[in-house]
C-alpha positions in Angstrom: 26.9 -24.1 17.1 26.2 -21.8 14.3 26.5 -18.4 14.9 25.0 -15.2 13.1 26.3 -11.7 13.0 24.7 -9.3 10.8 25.5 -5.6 10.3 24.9 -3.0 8.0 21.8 -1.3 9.2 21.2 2.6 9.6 19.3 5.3 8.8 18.9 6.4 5.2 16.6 8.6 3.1 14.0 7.4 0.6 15.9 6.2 -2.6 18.9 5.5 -0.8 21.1 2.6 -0.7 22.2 0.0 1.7 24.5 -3.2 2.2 23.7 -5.1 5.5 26.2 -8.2 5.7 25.5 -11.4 7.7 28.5 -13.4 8.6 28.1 -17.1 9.5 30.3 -19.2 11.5 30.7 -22.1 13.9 29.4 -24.9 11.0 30.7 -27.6 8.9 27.7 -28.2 6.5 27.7 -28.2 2.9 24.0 -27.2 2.2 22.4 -24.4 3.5 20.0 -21.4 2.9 20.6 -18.0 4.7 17.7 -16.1 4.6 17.3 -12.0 5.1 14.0 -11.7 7.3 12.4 -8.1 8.4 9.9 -7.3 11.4 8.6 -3.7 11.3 6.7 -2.7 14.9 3.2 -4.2 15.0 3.8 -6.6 11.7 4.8 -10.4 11.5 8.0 -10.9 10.7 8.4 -11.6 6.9 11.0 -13.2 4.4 12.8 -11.1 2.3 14.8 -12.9 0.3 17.1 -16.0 0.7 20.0 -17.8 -1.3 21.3 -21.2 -0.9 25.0 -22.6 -0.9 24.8 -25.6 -3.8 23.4 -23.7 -6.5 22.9 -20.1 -5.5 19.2 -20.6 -6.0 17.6 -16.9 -4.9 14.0 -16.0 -3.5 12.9 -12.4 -2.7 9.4 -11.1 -1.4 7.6 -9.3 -4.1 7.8 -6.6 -2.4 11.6 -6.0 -2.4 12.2 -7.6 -6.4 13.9 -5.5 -8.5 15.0 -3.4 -5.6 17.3 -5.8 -3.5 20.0 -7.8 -4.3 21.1 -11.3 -2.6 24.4 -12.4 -3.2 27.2 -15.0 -1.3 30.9 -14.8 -0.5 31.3 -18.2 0.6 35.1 -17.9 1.3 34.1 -15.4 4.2 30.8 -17.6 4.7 28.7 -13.9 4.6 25.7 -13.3 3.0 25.1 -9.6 1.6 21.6 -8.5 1.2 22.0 -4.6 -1.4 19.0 -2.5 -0.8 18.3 -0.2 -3.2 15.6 2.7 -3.7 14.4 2.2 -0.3 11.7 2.6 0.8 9.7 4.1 4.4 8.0 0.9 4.2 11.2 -1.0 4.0 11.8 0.5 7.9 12.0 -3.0 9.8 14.5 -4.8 12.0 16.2 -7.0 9.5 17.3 -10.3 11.0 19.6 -13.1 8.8 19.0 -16.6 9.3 20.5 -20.1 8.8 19.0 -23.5 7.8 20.5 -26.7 7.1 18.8 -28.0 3.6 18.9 -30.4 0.9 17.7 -29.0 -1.7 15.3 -30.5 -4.8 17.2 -30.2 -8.1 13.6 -30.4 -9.8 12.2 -27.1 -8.2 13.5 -23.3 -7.6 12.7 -23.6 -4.2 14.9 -22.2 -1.3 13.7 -22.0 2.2 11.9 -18.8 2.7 9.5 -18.8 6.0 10.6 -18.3 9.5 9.7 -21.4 10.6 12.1 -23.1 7.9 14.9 -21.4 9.7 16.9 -22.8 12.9 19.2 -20.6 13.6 19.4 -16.6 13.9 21.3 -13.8 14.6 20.8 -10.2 16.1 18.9 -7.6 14.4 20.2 -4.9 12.8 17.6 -1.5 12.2 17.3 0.1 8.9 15.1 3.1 9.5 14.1 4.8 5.7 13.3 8.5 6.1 10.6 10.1 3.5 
């Protein structure tokens, strides 16, 4: 069964940096999207930004472009998501997720909504300080 560890949360001021790290393990598959997902008390979880493993194919939220940084280390099979200039608003519990996917070689698309996603791990809480 696949399994999901992600790290790398904490608490930083505005305009600070982080690196939260998901580590994947426990699958076989070839294709497959991680996604970085965030849930901030009283919102719906949203997408952040996501990358897949045959062509490295990113999305990010509009929110977070320029800002945050998706990026693979396939021989450890961990995903890194760099925050940069954060934000107060960017306070969430950030969650990493895992989807088997074939993707279309005619689009840009990479999985990027919750329900997309089968598998998850634990949170980790970034708390941005003004």
């Amino acid at each position: 069964e696949v399994q999901l560890q992600a790290s790398g949360g904490g608490l930083v001021q505005a305009g600070g940096s982080l690196r939260l790290s998901c580590a994947a393990s426990g699958f076989t598959f070839d294709d497959y999207a991680i996604g970085w997902f965030r849930q901030a008390p009283g919102k719906e979880r949203e997408g952040v930004s996501s990358i897949s493993s045959s062509d490295g194919r990113t999305f990010y939220a509009d929110s977070v472009k320029g800002r945050f940084t998706i990026s693979s280390d396939y021989a450890r099979d961990t995903v890194y998501l760099q925050m940069n200039s954060l934000k107060p608003e960017d306070t969430a519990v950030y969650y990493c997720a895992f989807t088997i996917t074939v993707l279309n070689p005619y689009s840009d698309y990479v999985p990027r909504h919750s329900y997309e996603y089968d598998y998850w791990g634990q949170g980790t809480l970034v708390t941005v300080s003004s």
